[in-house]
C-alpha positions in Angstrom: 8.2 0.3 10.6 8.5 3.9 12.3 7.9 5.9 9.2 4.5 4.3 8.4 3.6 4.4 11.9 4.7 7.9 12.3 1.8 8.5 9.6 -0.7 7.0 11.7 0.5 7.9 15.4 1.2 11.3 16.6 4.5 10.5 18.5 6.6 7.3 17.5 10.1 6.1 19.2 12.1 3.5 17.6 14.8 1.9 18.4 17.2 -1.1 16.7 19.3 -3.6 18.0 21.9 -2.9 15.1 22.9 0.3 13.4 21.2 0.5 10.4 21.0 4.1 9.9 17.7 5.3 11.3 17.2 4.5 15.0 19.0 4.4 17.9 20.8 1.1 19.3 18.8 0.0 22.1 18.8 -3.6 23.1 15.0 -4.1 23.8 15.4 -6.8 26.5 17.7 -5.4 28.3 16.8 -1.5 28.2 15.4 -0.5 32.0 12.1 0.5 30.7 9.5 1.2 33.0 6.6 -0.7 33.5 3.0 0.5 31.2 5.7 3.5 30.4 4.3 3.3 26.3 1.0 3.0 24.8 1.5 0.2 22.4 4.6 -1.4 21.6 4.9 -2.6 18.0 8.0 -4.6 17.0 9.6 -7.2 14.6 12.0 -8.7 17.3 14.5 -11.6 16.0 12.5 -14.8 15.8 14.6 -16.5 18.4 14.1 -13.9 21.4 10.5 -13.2 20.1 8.9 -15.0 23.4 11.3 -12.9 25.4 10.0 -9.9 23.7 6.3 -10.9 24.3 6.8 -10.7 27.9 8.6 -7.9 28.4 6.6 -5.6 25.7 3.5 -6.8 27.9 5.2 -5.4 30.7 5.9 -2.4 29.2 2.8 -1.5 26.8 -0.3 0.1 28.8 -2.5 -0.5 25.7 -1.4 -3.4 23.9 1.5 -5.4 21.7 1.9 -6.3 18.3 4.3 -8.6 17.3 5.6 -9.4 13.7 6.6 -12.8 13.7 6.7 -16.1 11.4 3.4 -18.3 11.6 5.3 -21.0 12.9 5.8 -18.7 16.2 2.2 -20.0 16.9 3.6 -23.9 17.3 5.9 -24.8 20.9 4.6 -26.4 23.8 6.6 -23.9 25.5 5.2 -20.8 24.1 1.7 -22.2 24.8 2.5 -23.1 28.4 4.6 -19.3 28.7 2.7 -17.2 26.6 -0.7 -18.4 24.7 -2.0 -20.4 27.5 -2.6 -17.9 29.8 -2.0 -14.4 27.9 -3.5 -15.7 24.3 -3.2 -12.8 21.3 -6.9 -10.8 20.8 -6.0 -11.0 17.5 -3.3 -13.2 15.0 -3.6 -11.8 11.8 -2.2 -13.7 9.0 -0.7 -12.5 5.9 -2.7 -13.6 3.0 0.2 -13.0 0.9 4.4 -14.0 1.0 6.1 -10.8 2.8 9.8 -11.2 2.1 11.9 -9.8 5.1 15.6 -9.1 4.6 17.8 -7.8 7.1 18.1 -4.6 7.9 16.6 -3.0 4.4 14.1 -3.3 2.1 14.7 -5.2 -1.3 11.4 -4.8 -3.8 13.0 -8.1 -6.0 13.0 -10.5 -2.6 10.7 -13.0 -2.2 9.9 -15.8 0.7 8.4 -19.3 1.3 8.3 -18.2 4.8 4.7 -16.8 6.2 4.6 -14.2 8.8 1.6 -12.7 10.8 0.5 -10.0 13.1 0.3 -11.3 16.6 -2.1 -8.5 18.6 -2.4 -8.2 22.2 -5.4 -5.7 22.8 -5.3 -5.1 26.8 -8.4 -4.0 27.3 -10.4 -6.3 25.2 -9.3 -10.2 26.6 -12.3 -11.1 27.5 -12.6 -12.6 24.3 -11.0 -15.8 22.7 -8.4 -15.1 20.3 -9.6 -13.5 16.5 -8.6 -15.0 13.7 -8.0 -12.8 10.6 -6.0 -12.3 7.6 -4.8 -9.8 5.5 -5.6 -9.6 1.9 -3.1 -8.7 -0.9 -1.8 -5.3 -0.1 1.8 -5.0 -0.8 1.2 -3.4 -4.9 -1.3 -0.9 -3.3 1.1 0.2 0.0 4.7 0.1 -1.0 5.8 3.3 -2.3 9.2 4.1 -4.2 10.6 6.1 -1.3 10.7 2.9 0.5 13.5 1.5 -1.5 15.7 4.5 -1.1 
């Protein structure tokens, strides 16, 4: 995600659990960040510490969190009573269409039953229930070839 972002952000850190040739390895949970020390914090965490990383990128993020996470991320009585209860997403933006994540690469022939959605946390605009959105077909228009190299 850093080299899109970089084209929209002027200054961009990344970091990666695993070594997979383009970031640092920084475990995100347990890395002594400071408190509001980042602007936004915009990740893709593992689906099973996703909750964990809601917390602490709130902690972290002056601005706001987006999370890239499976739909399903929405469904737990848990992560209702920890997180969406009290600290509900301003937006969750679903994916009209299939994106097929693969490990640590990009592969333009994958494809996915699984749907995944941008969960946004806007600090300065909660006052508001949480928006509902989706995102229309994009991935023809936005991938480029350099993203398969």
């Amino acid at each position: 995600m850093t080299r899109p972002l970089a084209e929209y952000f002027s200054s961009v850190e990344s970091a990666d659990a695993y070594h997979y040739g383009f970031a640092p390895i920084r475990d995100f949970l347990t890395f002594p960040y400071r408190r509001n020390s980042y602007d936004w914090v915009i990740t893709n965490p593992p689906f099973r510490l996703a909750e964990e990383f809601v917390h602490q990128a709130l902690d972290v993020a002056r601005v706001g969190v987006a999370i890239l996470a499976r739909t399903v991320f929405l469904e737990s009585i848990g992560r209702y009573e920890t997180i969406f209860r009290h600290k509900p997403p301003s937006v969750f933006a679903q994916f009209s269409e299939r994106v097929p994540m693969v490990k640590g690469r990009v592969d333009q022939k994958a494809s996915t039953a699984t749907g995944y959605a941008w969960f946004v946390w806007n600090k300065a605009d909660d006052r508001h229930g949480p928006q509902l959105s989706w995102i229309p077909p994009c991935r023809k228009v936005l991938e480029r070839p350099r993203d398969y190299l």
